[in-house]
DSSP file (Angstrom, degrees, kcal/mol; ACC not computed):
  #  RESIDUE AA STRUCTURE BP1 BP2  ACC     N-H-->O    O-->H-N    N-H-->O    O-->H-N    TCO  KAPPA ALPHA  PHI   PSI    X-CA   Y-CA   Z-CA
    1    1 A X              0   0    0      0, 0.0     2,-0.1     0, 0.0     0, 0.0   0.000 360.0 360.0 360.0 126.3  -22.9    6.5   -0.8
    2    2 A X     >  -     0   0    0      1,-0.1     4,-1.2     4,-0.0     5,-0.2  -0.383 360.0-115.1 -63.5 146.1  -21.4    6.9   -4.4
    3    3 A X  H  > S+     0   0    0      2,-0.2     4,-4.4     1,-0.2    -1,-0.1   0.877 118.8  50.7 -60.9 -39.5  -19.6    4.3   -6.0
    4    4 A X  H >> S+     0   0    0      1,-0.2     4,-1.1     2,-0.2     3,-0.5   0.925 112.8  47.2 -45.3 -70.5  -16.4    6.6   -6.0
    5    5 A X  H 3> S+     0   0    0      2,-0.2     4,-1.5     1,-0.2    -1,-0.2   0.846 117.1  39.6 -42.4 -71.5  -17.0    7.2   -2.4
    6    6 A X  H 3X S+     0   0    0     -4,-1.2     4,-0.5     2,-0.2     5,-0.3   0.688 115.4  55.1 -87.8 -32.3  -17.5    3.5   -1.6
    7    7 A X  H <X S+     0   0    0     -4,-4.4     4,-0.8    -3,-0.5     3,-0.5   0.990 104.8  54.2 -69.6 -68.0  -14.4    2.4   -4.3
    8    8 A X  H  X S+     0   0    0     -4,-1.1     4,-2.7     1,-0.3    -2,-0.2   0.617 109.6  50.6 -49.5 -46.9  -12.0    4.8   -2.4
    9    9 A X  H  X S+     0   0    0     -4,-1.5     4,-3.6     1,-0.3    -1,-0.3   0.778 106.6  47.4 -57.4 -42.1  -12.8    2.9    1.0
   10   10 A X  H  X S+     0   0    0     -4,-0.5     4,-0.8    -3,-0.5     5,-0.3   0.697 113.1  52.6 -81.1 -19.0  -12.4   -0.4    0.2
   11   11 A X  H >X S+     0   0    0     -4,-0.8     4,-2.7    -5,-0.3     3,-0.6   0.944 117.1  37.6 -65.9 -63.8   -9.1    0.9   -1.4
   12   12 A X  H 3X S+     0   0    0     -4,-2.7     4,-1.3     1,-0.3    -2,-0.2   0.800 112.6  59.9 -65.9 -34.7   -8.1    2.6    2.0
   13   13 A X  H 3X S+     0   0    0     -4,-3.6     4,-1.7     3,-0.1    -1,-0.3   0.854 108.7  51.0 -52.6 -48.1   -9.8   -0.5    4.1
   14   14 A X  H <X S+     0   0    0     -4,-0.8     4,-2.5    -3,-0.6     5,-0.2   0.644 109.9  37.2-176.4 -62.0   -7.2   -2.6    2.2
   15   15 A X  H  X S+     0   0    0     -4,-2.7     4,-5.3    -5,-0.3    -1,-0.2   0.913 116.7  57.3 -81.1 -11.9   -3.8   -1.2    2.6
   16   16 A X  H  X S+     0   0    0     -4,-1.3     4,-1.4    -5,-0.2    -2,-0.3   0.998 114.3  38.5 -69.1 -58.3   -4.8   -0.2    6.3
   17   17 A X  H  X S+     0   0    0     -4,-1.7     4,-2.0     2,-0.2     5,-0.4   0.883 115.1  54.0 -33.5 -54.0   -5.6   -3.9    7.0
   18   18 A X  H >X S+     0   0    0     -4,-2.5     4,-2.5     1,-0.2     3,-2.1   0.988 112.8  45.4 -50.9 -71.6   -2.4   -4.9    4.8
   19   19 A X  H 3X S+     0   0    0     -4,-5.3     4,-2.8     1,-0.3    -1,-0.2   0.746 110.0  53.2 -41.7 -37.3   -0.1   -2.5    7.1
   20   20 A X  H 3X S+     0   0    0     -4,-1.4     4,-1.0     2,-0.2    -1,-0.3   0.629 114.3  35.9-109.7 -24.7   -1.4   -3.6   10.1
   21   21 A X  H <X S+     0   0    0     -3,-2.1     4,-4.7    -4,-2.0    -1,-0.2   0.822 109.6  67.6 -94.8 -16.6   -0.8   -7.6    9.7
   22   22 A X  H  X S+     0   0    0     -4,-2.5     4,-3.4    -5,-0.4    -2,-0.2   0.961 111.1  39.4 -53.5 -56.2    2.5   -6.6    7.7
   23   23 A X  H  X S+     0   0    0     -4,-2.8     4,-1.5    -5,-0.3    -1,-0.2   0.879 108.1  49.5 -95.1  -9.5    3.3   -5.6   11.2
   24   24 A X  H  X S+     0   0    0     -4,-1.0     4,-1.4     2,-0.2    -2,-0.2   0.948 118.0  44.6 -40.1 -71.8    2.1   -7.9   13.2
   25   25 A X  H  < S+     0   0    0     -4,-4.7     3,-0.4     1,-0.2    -3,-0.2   0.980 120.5  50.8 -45.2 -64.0    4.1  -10.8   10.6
   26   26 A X  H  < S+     0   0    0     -4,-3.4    -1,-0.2     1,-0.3    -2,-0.2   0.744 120.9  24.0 -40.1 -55.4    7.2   -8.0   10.9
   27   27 A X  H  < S+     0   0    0     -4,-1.5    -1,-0.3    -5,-0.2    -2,-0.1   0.480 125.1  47.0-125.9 -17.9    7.7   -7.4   14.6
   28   28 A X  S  < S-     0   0    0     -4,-1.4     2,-0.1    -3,-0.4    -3,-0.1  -0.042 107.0 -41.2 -99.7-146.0    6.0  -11.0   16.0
   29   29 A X        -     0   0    0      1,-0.1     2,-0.9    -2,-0.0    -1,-0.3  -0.335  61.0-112.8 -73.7 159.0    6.6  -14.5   15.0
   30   30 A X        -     0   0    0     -2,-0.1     2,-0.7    -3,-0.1    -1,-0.1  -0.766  34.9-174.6-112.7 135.8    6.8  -15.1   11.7
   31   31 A X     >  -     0   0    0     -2,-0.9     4,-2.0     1,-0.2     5,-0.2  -0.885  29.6-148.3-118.3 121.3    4.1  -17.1   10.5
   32   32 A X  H >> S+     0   0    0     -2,-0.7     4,-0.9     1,-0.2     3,-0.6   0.887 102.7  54.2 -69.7 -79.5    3.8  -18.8    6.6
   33   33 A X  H >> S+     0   0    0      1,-0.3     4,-1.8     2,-0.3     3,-0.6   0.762 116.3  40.6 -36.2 -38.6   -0.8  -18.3    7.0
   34   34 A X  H >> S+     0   0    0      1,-0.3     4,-2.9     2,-0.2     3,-1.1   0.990 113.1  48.2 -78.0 -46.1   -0.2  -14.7    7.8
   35   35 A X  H << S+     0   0    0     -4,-2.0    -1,-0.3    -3,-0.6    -2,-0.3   0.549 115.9  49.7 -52.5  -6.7    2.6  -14.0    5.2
   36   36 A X  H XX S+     0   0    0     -4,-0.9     4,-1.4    -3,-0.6     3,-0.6   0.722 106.5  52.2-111.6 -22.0    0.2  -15.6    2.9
   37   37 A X  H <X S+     0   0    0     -4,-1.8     4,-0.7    -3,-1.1    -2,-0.2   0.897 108.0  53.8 -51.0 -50.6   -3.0  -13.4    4.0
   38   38 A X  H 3< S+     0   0    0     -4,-2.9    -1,-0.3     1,-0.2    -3,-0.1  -0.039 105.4  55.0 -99.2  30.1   -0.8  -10.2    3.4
   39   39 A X  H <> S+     0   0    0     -3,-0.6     4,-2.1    -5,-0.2     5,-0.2   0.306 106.2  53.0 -70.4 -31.5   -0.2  -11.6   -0.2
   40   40 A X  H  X S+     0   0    0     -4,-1.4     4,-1.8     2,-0.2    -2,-0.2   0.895 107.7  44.0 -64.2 -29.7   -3.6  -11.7   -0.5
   41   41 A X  H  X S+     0   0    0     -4,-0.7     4,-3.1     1,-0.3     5,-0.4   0.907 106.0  63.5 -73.9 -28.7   -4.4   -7.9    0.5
   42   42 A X  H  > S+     0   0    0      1,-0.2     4,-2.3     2,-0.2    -1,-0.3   0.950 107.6  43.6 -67.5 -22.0   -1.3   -6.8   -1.9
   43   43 A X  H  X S+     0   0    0     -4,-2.1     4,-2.2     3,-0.2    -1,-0.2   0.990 121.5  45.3 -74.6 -49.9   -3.7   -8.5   -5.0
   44   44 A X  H  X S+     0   0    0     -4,-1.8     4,-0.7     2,-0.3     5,-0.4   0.929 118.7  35.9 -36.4 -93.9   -6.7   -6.5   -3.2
   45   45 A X  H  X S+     0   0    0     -4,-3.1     4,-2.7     1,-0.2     5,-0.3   0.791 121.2  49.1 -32.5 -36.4   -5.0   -3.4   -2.7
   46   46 A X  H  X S+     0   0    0     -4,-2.3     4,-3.1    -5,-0.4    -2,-0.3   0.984 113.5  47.5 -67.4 -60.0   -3.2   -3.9   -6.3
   47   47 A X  H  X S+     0   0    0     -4,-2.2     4,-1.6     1,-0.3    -2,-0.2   0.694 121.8  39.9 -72.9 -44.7   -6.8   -4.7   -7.9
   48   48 A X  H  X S+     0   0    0     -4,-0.7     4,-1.3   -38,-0.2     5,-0.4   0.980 114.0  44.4 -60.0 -39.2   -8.4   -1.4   -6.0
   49   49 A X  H >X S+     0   0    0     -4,-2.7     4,-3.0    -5,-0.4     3,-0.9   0.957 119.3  47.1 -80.7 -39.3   -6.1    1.0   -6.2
   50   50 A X  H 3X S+     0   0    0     -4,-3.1     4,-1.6    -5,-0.3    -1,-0.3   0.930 107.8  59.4 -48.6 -60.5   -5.7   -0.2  -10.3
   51   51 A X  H 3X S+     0   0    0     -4,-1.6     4,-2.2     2,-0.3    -1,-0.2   0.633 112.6  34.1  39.9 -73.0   -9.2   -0.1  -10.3
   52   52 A X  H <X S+     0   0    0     -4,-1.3     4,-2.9    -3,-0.9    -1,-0.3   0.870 113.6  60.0 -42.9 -63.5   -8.9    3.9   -9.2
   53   53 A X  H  < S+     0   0    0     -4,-3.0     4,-0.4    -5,-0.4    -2,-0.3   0.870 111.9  37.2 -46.9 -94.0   -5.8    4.5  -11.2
   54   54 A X  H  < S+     0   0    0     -4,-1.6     3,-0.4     2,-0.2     4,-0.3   0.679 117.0  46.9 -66.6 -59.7   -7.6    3.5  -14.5
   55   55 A X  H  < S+     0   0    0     -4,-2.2     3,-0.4    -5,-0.3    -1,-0.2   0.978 130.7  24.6 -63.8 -66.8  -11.5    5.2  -13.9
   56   56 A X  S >< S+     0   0    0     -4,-2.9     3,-0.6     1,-0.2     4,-0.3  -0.132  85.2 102.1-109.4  42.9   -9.6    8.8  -12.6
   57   57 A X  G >   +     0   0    0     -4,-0.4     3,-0.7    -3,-0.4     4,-0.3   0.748  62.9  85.9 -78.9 -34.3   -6.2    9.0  -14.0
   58   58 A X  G 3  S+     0   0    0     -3,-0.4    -1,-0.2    -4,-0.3    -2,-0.1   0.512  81.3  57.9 -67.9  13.2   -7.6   11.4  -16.4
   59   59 A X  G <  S-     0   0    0     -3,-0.6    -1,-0.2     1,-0.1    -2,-0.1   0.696 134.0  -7.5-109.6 -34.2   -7.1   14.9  -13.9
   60   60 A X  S X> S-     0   0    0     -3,-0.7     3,-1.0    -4,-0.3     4,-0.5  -0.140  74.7-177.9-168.9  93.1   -3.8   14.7  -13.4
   61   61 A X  H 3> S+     0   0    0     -4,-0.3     4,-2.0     1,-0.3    -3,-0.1   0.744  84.2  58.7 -59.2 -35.7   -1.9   11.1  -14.9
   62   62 A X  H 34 S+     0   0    0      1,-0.2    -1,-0.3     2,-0.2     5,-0.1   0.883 110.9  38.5 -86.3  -3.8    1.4   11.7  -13.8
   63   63 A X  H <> S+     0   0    0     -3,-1.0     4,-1.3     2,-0.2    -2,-0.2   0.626 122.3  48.2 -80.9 -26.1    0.4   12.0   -9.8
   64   64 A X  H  X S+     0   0    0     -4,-0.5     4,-1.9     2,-0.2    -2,-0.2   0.833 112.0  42.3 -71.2 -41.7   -1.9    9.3  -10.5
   65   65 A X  H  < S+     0   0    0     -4,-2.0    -2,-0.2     2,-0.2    -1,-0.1   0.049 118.7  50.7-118.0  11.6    0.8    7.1  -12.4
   66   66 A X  H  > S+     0   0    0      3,-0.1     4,-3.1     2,-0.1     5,-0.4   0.657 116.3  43.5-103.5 -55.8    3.8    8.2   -9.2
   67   67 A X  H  X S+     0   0    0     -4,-1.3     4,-2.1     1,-0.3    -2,-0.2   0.789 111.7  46.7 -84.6 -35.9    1.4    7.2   -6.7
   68   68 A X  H >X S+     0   0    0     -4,-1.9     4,-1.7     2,-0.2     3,-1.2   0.989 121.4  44.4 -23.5 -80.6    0.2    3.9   -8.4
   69   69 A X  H >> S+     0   0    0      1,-0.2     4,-1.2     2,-0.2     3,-0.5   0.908 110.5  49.9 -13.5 -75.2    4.0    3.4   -8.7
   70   70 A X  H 3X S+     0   0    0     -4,-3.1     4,-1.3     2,-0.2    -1,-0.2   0.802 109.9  54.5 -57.2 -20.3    4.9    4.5   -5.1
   71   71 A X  H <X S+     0   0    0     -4,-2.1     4,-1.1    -3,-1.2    -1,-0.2   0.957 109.1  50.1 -76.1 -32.0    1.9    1.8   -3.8
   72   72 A X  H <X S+     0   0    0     -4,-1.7     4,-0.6    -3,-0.5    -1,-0.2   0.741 106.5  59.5 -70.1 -29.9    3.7   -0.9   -5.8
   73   73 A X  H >X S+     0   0    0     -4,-1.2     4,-1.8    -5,-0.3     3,-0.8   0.855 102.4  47.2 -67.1 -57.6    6.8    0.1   -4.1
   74   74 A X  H 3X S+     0   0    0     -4,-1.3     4,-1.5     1,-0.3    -1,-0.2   0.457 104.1  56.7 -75.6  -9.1    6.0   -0.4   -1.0
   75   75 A X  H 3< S+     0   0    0     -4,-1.1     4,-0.5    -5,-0.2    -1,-0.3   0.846 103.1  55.9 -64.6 -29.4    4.5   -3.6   -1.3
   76   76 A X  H XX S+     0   0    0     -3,-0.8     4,-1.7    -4,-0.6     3,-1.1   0.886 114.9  45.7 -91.5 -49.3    7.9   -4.9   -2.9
   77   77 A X  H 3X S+     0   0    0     -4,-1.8     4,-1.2     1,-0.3    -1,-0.2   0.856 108.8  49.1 -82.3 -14.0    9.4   -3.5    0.6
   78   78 A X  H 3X S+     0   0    0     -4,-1.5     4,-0.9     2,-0.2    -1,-0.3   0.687 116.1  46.5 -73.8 -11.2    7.1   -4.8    2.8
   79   79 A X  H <> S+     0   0    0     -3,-1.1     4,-1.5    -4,-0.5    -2,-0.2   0.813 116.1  51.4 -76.0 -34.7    7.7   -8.3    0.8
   80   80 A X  H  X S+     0   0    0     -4,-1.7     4,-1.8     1,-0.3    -2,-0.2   0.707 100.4  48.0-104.4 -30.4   11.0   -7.7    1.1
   81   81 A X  H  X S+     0   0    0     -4,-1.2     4,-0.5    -5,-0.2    -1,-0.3   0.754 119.1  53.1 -92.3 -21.6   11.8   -6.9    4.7
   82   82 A X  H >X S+     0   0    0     -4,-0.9     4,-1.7     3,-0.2     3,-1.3   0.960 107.9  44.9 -10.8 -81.3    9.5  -10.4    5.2
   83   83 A X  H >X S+     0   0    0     -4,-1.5     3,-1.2     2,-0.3     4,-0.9   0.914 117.4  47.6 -73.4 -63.2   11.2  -12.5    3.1
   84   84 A X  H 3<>S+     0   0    0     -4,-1.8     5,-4.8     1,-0.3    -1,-0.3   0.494 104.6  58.2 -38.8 -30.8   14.6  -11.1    4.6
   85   85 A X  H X<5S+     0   0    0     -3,-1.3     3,-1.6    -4,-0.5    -1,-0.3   0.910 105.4  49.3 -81.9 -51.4   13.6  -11.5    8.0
   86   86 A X  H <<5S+     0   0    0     -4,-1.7    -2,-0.2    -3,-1.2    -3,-0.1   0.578 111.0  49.1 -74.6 -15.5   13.0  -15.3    7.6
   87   87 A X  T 3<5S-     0   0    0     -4,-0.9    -1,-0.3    -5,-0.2    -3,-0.2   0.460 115.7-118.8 -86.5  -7.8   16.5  -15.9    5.8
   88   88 A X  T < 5 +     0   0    0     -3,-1.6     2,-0.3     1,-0.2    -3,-0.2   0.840  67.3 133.7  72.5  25.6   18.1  -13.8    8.8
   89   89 A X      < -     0   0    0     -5,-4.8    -1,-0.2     1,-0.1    -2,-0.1  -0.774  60.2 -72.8-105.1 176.2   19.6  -11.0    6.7
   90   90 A X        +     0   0    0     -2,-0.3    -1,-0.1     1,-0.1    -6,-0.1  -0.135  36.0 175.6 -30.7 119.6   19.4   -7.3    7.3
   91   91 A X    >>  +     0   0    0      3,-0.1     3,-2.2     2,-0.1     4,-1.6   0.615  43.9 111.7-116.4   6.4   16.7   -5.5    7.0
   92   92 A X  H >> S+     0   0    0      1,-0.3     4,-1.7     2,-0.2     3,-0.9   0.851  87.3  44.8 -27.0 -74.7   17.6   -1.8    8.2
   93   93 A X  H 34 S+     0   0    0      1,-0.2    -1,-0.3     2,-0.2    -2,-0.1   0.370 111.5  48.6 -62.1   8.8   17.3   -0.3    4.4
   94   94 A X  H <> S+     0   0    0     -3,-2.2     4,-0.9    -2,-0.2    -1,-0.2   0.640 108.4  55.6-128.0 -48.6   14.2   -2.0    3.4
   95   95 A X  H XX S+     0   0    0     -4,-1.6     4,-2.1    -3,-0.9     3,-0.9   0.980 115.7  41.3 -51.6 -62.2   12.4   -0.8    6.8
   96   96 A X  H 3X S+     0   0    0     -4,-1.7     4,-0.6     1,-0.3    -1,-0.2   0.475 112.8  46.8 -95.3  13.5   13.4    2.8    5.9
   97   97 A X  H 3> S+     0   0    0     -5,-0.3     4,-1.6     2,-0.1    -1,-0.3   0.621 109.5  56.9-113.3  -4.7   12.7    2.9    2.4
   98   98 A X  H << S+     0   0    0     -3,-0.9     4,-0.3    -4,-0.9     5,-0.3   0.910 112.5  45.8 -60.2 -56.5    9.1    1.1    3.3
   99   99 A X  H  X S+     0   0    0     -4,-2.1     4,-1.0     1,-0.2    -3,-0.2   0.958 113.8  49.3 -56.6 -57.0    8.7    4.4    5.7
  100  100 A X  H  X S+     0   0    0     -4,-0.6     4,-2.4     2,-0.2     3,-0.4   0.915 119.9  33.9 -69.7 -47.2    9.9    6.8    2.8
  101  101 A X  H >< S+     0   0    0     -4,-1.6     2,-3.0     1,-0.2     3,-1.4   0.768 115.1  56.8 -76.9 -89.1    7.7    5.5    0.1
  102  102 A X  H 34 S+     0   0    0      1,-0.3    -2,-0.2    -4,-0.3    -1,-0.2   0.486 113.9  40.3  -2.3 -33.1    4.7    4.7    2.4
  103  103 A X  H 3X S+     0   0    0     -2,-3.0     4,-1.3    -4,-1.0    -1,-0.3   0.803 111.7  60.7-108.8 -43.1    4.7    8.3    3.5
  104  104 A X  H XX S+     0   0    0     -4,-2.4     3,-3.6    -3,-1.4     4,-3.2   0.995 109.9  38.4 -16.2-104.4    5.4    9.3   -0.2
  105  105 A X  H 34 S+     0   0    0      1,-0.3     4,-0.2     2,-0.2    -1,-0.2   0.342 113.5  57.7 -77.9  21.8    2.1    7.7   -1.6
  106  106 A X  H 3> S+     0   0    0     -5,-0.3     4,-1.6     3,-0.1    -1,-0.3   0.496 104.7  46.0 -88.4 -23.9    0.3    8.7    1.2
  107  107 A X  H <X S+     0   0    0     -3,-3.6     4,-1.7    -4,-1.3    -2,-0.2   0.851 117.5  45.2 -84.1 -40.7    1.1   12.2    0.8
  108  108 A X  H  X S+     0   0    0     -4,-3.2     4,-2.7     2,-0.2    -3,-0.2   0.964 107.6  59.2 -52.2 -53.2    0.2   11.7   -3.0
  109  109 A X  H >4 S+     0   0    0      1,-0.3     3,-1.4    -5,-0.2    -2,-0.2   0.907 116.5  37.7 -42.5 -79.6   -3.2    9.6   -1.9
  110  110 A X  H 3< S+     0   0    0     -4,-1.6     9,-0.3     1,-0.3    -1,-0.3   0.594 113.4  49.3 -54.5 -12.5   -4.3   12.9    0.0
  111  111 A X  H 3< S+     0   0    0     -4,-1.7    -1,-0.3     6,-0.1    -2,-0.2   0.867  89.0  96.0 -91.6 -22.6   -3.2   15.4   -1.9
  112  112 A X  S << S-     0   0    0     -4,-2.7   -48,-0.0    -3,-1.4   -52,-0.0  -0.237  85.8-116.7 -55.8 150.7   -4.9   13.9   -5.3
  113  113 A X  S    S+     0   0    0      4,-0.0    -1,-0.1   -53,-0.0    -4,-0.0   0.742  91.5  82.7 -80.6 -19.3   -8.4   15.4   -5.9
  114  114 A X  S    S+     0   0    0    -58,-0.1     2,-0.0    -5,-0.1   -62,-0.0  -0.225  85.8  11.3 -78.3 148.1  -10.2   11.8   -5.5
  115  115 A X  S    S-     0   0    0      2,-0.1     2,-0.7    -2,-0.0  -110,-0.1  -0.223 111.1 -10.5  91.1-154.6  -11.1   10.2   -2.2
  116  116 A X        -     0   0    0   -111,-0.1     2,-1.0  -108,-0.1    -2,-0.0  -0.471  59.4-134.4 -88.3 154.6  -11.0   11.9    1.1
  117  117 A X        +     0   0    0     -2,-0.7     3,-0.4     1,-0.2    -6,-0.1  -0.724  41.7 143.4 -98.8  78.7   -9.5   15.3    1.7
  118  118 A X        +     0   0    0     -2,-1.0    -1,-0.2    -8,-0.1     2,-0.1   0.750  69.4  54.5 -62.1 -58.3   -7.3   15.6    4.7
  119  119 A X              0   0    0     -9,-0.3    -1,-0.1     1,-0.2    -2,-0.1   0.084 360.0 360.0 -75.9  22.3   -4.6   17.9    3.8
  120  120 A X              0   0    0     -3,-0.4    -1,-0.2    -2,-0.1    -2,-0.1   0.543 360.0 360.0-105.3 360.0   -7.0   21.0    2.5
């Protein structure tokens, strides 16, 4: 396995992990050790995916430099619909603009020539 190959995984291990206690924290109890675990993956996930960003930007930088963007985005709403949930406000719009970017720079992740190829 090529480093590319083996970079791209740990990228995609990362946010999968990230999603998956982000809802766990969301939809169970809310717990400070997990909310502080899923701060740890967003430095992971931020540290691959920059990581990516930086070595293959050069094939096409502005798809690279929305989806970088769009990953950051949805970290800030998954932080956000957290933090919000533990003060007791609303989180309606925060849930569906996590869904809208999330689905965003996922469509970007697969369509970019790097990593695995789903969408050809």
């Amino acid at each position: 396995m090529d480093f590319l190959t083996s970079q791209t995984h740990l990228h995609i291990t990362t946010w999968v992990i990230a999603i998956v206690i982000f809802l766990i924290a969301a939809l169970g109890k809310q717990s400070k050790g997990l909310h502080m675990t899923l701060r740890l993956f967003y430095i992971l996930i931020i540290i691959t995916g920059g990581a990516l960003f930086f070595q293959y930007q050069t094939n096409d930088p502005m798809l690279y430099g929305m989806k970088f963007l769009g990953g950051i985005l949805v970290i800030g709403m998954m932080e956000m619909v957290l933090v919000r949930q533990k003060k007791n406000k609303p989180t309606g719009l925060f849930w569906i603009l996590f869904a809208v970017f999330l689905f965003i720079t996922l469509f970007l992740g697969f369509k970019l020539p790097i990593g695995l190829d789903f969408l050809a």
